[in-house]
ZADO-1210 file (C-alpha; in nm, 4 decimals, padded with zeros to 6 digits):
<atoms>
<atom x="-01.4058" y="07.1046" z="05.6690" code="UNK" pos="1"/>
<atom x="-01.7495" y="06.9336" z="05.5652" code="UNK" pos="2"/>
<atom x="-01.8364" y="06.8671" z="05.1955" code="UNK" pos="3"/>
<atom x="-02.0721" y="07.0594" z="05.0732" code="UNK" pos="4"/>
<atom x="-02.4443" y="06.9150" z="05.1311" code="UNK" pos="5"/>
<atom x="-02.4932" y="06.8306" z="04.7295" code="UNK" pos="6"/>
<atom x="-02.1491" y="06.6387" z="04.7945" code="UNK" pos="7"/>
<atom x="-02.2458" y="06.4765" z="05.0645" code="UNK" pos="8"/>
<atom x="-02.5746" y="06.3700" z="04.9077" code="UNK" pos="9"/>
<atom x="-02.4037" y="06.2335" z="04.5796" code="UNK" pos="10"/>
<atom x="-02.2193" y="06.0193" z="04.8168" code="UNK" pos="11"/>
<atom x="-02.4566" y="05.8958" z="04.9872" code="UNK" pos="12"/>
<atom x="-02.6710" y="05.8176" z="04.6926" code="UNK" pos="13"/>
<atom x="-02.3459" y="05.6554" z="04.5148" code="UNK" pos="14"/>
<atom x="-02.2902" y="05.3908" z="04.7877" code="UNK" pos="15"/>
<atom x="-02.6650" y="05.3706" z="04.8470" code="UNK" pos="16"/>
<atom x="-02.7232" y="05.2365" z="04.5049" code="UNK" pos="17"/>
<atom x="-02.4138" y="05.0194" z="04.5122" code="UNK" pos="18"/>
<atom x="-02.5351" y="04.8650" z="04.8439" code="UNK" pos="19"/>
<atom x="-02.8536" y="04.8475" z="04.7084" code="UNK" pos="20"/>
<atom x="-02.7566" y="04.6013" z="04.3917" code="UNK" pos="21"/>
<atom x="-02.4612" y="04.4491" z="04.6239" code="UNK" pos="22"/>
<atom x="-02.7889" y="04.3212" z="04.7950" code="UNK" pos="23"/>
<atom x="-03.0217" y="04.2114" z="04.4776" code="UNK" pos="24"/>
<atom x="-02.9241" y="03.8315" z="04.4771" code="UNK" pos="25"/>
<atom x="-03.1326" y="03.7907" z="04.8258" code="UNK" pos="26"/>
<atom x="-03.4428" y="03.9306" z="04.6447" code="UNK" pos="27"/>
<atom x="-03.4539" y="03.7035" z="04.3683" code="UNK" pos="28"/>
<atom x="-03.3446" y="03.3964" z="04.6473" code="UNK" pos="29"/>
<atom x="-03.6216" y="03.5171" z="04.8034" code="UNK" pos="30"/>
<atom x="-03.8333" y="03.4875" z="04.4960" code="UNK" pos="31"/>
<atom x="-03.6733" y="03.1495" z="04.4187" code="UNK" pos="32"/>
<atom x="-03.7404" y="02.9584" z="04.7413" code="UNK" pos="33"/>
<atom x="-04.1209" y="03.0274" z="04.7146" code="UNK" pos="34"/>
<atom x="-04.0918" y="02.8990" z="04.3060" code="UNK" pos="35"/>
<atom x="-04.0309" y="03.1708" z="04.0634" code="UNK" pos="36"/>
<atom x="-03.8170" y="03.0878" z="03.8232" code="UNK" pos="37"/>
<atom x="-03.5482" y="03.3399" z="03.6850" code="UNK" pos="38"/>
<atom x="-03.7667" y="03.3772" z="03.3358" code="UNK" pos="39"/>
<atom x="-04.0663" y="03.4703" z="03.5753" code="UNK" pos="40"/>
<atom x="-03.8118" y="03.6992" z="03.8257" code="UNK" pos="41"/>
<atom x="-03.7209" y="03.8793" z="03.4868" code="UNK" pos="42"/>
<atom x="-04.0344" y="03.9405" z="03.3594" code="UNK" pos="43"/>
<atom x="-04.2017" y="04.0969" z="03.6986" code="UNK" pos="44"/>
<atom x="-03.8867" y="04.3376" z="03.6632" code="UNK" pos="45"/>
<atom x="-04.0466" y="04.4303" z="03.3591" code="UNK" pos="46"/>
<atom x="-04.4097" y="04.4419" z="03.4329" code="UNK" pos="47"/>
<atom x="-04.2951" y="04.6481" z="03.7598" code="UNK" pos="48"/>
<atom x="-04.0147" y="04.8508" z="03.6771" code="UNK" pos="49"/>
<atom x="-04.2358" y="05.0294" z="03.3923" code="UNK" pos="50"/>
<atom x="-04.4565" y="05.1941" z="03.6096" code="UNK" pos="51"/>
<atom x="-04.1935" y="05.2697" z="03.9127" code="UNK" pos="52"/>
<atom x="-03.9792" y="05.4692" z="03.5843" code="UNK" pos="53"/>
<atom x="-04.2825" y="05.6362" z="03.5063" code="UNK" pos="54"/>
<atom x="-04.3079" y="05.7723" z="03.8159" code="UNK" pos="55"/>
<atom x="-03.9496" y="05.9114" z="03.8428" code="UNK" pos="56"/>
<atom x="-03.9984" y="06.0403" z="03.4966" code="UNK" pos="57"/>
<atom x="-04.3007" y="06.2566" z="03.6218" code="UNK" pos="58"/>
<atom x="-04.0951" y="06.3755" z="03.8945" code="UNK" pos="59"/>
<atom x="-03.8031" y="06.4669" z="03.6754" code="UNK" pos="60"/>
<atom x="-04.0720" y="06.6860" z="03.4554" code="UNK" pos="61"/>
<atom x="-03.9193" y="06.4455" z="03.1294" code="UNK" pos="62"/>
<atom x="-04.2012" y="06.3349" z="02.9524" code="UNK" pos="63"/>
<atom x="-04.1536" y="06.6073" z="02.6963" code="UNK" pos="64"/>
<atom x="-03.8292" y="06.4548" z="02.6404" code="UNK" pos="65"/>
<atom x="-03.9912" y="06.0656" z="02.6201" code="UNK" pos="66"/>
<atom x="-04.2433" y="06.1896" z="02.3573" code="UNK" pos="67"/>
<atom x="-03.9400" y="06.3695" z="02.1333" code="UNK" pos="68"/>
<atom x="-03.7559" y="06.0305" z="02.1898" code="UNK" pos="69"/>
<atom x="-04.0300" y="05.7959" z="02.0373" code="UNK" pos="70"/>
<atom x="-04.0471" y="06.0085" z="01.7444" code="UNK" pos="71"/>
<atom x="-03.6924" y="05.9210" z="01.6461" code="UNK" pos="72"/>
<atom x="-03.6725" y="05.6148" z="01.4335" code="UNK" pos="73"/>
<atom x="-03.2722" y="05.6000" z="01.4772" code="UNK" pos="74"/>
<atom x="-03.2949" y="05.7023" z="01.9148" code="UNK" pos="75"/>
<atom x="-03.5395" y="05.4183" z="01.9206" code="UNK" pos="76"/>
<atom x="-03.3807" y="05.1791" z="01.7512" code="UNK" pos="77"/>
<atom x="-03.0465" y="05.2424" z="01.9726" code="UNK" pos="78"/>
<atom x="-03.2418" y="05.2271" z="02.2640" code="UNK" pos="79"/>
<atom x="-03.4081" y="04.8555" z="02.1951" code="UNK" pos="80"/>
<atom x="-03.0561" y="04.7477" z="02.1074" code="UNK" pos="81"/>
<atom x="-02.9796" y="04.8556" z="02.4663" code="UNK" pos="82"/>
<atom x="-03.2766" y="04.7051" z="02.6448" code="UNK" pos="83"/>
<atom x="-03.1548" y="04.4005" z="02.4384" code="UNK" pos="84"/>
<atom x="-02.8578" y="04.3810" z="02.6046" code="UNK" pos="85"/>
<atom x="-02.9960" y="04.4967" z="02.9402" code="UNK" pos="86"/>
<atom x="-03.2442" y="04.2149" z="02.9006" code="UNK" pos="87"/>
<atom x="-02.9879" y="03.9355" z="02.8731" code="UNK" pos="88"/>
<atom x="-02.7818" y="04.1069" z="03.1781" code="UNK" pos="89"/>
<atom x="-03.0732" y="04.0985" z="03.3748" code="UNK" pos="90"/>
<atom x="-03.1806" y="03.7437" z="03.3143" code="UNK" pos="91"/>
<atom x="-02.8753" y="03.5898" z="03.3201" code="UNK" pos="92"/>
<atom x="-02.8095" y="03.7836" z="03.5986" code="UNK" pos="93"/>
<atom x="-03.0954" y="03.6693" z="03.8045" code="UNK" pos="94"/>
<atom x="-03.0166" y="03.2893" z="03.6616" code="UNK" pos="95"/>
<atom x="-02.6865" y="03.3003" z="03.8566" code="UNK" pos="96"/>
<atom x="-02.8443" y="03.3891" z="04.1668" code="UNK" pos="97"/>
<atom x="-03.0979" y="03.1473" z="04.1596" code="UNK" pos="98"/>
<atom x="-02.8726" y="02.8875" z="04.0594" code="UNK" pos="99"/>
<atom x="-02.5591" y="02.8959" z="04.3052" code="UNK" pos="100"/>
<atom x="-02.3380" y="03.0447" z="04.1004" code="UNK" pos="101"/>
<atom x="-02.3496" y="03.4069" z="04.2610" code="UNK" pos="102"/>
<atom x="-01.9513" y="03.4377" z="04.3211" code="UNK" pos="103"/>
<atom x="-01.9042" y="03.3639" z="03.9004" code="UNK" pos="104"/>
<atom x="-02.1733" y="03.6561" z="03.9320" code="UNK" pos="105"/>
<atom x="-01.9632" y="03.8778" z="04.1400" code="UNK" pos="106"/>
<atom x="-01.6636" y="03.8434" z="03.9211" code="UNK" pos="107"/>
<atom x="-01.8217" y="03.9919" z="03.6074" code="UNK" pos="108"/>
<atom x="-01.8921" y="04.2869" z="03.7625" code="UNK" pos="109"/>
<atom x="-01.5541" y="04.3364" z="03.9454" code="UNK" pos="110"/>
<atom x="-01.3786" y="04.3157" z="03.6281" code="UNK" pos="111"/>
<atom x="-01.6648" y="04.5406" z="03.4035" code="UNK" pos="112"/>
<atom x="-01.4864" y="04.8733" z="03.4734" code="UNK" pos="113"/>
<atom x="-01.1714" y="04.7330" z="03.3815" code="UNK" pos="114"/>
<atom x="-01.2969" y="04.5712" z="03.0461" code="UNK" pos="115"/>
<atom x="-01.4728" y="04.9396" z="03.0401" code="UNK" pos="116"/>
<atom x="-01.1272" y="05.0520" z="02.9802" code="UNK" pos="117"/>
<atom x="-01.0573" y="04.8595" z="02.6833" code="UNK" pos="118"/>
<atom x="-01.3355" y="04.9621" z="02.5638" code="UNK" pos="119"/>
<atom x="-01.2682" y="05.3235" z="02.6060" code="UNK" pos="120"/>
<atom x="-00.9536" y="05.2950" z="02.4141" code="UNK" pos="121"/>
<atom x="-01.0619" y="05.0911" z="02.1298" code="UNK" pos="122"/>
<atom x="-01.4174" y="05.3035" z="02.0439" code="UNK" pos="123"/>
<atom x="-01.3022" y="05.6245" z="02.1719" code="UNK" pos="124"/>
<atom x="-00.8881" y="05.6469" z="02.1996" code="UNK" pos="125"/>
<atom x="-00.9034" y="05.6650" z="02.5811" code="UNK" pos="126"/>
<atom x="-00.5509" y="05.6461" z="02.7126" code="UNK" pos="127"/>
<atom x="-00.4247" y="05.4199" z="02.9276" code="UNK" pos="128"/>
<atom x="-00.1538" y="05.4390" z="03.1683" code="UNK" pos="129"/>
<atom x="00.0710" y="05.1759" z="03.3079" code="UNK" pos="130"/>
<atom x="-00.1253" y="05.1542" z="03.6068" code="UNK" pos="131"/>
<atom x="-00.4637" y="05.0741" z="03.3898" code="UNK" pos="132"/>
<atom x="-00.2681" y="04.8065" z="03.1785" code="UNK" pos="133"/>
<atom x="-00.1294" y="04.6599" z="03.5288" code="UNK" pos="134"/>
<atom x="-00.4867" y="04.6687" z="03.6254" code="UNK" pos="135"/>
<atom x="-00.5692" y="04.5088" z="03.3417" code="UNK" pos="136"/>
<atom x="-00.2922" y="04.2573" z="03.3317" code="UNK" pos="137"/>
<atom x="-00.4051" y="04.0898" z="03.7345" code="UNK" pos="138"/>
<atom x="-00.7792" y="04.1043" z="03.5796" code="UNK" pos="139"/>
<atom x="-00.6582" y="03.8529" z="03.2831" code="UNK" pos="140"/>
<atom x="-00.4874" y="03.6544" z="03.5026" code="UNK" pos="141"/>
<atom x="-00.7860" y="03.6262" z="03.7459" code="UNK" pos="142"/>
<atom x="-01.0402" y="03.5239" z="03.4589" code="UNK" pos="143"/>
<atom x="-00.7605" y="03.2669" z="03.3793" code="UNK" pos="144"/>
<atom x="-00.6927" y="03.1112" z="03.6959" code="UNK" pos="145"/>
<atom x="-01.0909" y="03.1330" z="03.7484" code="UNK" pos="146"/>
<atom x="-01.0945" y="02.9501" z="03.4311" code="UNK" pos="147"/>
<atom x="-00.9194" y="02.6793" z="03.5797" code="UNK" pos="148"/>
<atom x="-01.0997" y="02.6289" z="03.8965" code="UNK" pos="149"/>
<atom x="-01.3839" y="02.5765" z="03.7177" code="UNK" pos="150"/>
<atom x="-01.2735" y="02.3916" z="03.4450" code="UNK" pos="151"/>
<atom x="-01.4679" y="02.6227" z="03.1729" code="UNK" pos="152"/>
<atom x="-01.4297" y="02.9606" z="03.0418" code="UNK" pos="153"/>
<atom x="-01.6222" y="03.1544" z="03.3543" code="UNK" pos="154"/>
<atom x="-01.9221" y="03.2524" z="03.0661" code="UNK" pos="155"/>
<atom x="-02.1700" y="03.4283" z="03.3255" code="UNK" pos="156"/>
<atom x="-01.8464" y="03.6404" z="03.4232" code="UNK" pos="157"/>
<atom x="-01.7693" y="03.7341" z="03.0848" code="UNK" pos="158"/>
<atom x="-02.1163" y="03.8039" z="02.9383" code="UNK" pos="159"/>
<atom x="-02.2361" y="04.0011" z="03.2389" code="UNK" pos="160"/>
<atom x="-01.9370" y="04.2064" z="03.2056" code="UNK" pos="161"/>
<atom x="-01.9122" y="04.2384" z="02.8259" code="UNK" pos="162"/>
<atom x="-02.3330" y="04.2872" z="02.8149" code="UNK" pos="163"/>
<atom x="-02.3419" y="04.5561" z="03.0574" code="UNK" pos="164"/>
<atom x="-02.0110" y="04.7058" z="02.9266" code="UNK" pos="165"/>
<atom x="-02.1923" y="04.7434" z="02.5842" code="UNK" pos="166"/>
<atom x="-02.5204" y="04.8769" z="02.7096" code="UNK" pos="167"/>
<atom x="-02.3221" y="05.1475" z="02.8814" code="UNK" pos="168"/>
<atom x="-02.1062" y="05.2154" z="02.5371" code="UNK" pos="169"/>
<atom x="-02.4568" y="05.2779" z="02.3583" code="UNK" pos="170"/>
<atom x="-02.6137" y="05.4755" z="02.6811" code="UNK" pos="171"/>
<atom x="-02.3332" y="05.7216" z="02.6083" code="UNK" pos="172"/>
<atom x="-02.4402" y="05.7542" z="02.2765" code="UNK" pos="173"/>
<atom x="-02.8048" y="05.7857" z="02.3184" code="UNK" pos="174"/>
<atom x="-02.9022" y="06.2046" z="02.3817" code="UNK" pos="175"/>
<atom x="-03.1637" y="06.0607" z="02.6547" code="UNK" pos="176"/>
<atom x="-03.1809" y="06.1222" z="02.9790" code="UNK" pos="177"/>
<atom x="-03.1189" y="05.8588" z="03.1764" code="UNK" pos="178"/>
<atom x="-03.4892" y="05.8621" z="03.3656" code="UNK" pos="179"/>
<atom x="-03.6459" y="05.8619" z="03.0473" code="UNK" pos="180"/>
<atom x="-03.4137" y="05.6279" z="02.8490" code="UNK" pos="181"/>
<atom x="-03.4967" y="05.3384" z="03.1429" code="UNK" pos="182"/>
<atom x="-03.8659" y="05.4396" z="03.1157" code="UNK" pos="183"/>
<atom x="-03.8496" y="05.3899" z="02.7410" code="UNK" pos="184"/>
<atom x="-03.6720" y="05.0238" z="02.7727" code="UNK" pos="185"/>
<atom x="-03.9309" y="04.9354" z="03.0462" code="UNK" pos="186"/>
<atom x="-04.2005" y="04.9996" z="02.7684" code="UNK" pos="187"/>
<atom x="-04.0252" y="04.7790" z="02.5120" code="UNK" pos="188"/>
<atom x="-03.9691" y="04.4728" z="02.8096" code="UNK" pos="189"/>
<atom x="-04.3027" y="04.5092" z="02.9122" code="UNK" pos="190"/>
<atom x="-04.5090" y="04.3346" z="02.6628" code="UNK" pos="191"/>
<atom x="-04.2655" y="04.0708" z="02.6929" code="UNK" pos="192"/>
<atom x="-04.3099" y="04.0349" z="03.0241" code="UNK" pos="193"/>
<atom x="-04.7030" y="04.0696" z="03.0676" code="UNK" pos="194"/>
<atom x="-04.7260" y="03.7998" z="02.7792" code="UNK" pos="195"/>
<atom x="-04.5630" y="03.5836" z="02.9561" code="UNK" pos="196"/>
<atom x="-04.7010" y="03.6587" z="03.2698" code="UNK" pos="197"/>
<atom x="-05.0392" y="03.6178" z="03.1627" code="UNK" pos="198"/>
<atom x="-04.9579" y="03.3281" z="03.0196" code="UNK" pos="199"/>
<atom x="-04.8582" y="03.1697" z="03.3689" code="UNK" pos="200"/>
<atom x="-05.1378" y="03.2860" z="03.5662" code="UNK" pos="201"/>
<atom x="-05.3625" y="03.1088" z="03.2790" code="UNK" pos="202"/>
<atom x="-05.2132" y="02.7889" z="03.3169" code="UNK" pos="203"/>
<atom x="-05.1895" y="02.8513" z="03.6987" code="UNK" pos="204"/>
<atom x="-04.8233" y="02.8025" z="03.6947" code="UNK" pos="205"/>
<atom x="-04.7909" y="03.2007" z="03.8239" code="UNK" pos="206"/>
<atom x="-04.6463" y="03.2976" z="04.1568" code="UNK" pos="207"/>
<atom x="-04.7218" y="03.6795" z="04.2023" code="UNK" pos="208"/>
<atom x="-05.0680" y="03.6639" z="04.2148" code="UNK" pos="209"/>
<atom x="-05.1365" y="03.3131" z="04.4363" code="UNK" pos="210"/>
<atom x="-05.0499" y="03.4546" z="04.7583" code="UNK" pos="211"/>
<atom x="-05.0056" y="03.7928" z="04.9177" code="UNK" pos="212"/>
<atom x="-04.6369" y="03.6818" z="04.9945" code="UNK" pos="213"/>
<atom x="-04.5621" y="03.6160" z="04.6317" code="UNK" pos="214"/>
<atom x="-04.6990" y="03.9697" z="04.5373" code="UNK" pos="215"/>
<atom x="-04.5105" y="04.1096" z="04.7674" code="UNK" pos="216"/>
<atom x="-04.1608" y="03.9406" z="04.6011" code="UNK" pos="217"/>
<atom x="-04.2526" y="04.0665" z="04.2971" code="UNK" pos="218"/>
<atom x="-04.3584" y="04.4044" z="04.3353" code="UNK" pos="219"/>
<atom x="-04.0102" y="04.4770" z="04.5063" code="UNK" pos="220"/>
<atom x="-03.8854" y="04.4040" z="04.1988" code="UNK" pos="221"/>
<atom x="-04.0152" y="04.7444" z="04.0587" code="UNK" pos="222"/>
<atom x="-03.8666" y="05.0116" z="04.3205" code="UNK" pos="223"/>
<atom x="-03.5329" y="04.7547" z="04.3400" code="UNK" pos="224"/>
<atom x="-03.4518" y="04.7939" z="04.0182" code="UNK" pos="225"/>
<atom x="-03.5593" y="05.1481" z="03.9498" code="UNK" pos="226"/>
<atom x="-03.4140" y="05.3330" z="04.2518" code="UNK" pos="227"/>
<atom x="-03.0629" y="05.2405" z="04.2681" code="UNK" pos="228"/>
<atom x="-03.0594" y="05.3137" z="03.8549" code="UNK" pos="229"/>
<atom x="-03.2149" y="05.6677" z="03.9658" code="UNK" pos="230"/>
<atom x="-02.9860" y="05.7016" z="04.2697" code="UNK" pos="231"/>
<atom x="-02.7044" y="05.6006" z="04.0383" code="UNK" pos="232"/>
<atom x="-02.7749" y="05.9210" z="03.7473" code="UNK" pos="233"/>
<atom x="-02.8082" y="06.1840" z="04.0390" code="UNK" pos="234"/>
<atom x="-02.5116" y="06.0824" z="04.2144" code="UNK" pos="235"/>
<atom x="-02.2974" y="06.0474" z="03.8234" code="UNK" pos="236"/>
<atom x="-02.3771" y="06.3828" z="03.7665" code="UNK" pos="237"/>
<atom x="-02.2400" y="06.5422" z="04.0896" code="UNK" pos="238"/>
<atom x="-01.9075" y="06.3432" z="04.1256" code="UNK" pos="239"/>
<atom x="-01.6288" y="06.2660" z="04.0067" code="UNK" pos="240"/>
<atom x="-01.6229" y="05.9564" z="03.8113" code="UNK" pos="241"/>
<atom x="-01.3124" y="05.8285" z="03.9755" code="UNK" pos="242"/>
<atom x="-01.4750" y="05.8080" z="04.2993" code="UNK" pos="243"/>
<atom x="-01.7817" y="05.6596" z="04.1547" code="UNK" pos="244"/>
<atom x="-01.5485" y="05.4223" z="03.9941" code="UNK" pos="245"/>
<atom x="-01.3648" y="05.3292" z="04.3898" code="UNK" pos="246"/>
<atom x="-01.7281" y="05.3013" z="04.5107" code="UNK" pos="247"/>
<atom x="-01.8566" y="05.0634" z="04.2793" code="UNK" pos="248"/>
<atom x="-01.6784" y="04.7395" z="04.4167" code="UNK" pos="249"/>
<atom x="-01.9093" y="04.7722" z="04.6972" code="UNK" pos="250"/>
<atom x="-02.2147" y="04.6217" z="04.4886" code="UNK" pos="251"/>
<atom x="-01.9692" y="04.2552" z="04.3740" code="UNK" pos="252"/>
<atom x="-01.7950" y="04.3060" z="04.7034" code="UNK" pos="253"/>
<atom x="-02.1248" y="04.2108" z="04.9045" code="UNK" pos="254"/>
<atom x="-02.2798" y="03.9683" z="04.6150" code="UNK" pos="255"/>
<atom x="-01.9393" y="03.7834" z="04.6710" code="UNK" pos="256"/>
<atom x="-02.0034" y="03.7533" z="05.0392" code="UNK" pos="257"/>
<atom x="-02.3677" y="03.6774" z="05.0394" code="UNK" pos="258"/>
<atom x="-02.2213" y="03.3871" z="04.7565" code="UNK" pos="259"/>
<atom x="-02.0077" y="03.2257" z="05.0685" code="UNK" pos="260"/>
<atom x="-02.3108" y="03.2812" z="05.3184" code="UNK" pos="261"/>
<atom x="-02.4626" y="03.0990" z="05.0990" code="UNK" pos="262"/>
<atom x="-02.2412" y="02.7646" z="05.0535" code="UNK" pos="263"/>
<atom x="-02.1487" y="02.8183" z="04.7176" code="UNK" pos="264"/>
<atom x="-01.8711" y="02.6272" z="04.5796" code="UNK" pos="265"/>
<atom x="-01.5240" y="02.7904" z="04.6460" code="UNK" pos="266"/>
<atom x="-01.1913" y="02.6331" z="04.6186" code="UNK" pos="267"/>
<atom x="-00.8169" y="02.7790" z="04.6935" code="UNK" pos="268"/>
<atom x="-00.7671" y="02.8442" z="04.2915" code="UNK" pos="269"/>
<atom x="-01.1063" y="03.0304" z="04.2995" code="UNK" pos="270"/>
<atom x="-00.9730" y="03.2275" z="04.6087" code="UNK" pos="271"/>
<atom x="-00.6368" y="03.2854" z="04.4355" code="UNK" pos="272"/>
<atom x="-00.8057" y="03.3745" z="04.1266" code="UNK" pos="273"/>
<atom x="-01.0670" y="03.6471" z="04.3054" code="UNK" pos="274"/>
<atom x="-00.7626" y="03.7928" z="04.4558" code="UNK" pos="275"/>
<atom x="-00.6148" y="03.8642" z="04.1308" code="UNK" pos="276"/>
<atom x="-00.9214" y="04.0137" z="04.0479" code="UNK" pos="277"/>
<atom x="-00.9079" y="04.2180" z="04.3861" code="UNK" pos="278"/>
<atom x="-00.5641" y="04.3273" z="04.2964" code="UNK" pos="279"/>
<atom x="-00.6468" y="04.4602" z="03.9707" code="UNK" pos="280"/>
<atom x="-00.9800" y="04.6426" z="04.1505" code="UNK" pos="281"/>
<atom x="-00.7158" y="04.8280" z="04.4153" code="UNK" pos="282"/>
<atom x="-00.4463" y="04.9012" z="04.1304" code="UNK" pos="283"/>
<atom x="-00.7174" y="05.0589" z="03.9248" code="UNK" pos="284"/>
<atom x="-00.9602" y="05.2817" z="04.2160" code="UNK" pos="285"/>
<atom x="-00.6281" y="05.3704" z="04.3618" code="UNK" pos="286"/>
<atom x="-00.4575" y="05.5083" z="04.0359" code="UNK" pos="287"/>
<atom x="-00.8403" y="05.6687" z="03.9288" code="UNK" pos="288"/>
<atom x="-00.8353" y="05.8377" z="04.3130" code="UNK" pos="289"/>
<atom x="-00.4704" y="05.9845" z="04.2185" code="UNK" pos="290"/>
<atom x="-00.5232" y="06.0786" z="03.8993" code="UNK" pos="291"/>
<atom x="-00.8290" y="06.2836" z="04.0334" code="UNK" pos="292"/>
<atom x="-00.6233" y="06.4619" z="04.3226" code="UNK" pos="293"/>
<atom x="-00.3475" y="06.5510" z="04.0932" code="UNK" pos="294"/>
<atom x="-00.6004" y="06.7052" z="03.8924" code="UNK" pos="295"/>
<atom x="-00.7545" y="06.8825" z="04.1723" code="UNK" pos="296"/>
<atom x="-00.4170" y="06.9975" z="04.2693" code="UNK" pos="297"/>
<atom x="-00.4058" y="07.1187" z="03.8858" code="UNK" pos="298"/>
<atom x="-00.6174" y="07.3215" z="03.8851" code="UNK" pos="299"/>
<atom x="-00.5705" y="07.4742" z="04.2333" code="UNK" pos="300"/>
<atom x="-00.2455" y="07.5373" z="04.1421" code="UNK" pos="301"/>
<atom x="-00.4163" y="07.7021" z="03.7660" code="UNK" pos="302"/>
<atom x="-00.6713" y="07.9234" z="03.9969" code="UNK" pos="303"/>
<atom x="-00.4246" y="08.0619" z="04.1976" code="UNK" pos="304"/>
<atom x="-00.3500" y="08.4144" z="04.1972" code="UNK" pos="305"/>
<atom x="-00.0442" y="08.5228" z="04.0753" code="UNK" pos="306"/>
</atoms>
């Protein structure tokens, strides 16, 4: 039998927006090979994204919501402590495209959901079974043997996972919805990023605005960073997180293979190393997958009539 058409859509909007930011490093190597540096990258994503959120804001009928937020000394402040954090994601983020190091890219964001559930037990006594601490186990090795093959702690890994980790701690916190809460940290980026903007096009070292090309680059970055975020909340709200957990190693999955397209560096430890990492992936969708059918089954077996 078919899912039902809002299950269907969730799905399709989960592994849309995965596939979309499995994809993001060839914008921003787009950006690159015509001279934009990752500072200038990051602060078109701000300029950009501000007015994209503003528009899916309007559509969600949130502004009410937005207005009640900025009022709130203490939702405020939580919220620039998260566009903080999203900031430095983002910009290193786009550094390690730019810079060949996309596969050290990719690993951060295989092992986030597993740092997630450290995380989850230490702030809010999550339990974890002996398939998550396996999970967590081949992840440890992984960043250890990747360690090695690079002969340095793998830092981009770690902070991209540990930043993004944290902005989604505080995101759970925060009684915003998520279309307004992006909108919001747009609006604290984007004087950042039209300072610095403006200060580029002044001393003619801009990119956006020389050719039609380079405005083209960076006004993708607007809808390419708001729509898989928006794709993301409607499809989180309609499914189970389990599944949106199995779904999500699409998005390093394909920034690990456009890495090798792209003739970064990659060694047998490295290889050994990301299958660690894959190993601990599998152990942990496949143990979130049963754990969701057994509860399924639960409460089947609950509904039943007696």
């Amino acid at each position: 039998m078919a899912p039902p058409a809002p299950t269907r859509a969730a799905f399709l909007s989960a592994v849309g927006c995965y596939i979309m930011w499995g994809f993001m490093p060839l914008l921003f190597m787009g950006q690159a090979a015509i001279g934009f540096d990752a500072l200038e990258i990051l602060s078109h994503r701000a300029l950009w994204s501000v007015l994209f959120a503003a528009g899916l804001v309007l559509l969600a009928g949130q502004w009410s919501q937005v207005r009640t937020a900025l009022t709130q000394p203490k939702t405020v402040a939580w919220l620039a402590l998260a566009t903080g954090l999203i900031a430095i994601n983002w910009g290193l983020y786009v550094w390690a495209t730019t810079h060949h190091a996309t596969l050290e890219a990719s690993l951060g964001y295989y092992i986030n959901p597993l740092l997630n559930m450290v995380v989850g037990l230490w702030l809010f006594r999550e339990r974890i079974d002996r398939w998550g601490w396996v999970a967590i186990g081949l992840a440890a090795v992984g960043v250890l043997l990747q360690a090695l093959a690079l002969g340095r702690p793998p830092w981009i890994s770690l902070i991209l996972a540990v930043s993004f980790g944290a902005y989604g701690v505080i995101k759970k916190r925060i009684p915003v919805e998520a279309q307004s809460g992006l909108f919001i940290e747009c609006l604290i980026l984007v004087p950042f990023g039209v300072a610095y903007v403006a200060w580029l096009q002044a001393s003619g070292a801009g990119h956006a605005f020389a050719t039609p090309e380079g405005f083209g680059w960076a006004l993708l970055n607007g809808p390419a960073t708001v729509l898989p975020l928006a794709m993301f909340a409607f499809a989180a709200r309609r499914m189970p997180l389990s599944t949106m957990g199995f779904i999500q190693f699409l998005a390093p999955t394909l920034q690990f293979c456009i890495g090798l397209a792209t003739g970064e560096h990659f060694t047998i430890l490295r290889g050994v190393s990301f299958g660690f990492i894959w190993l601990g992936a599998g152990v942990f969708a496949t143990a979130a997958l049963l754990r969701a059918r057994a509860a399924r089954r639960a409460m089947a077996a609950t509904a039943a009539p007696v």
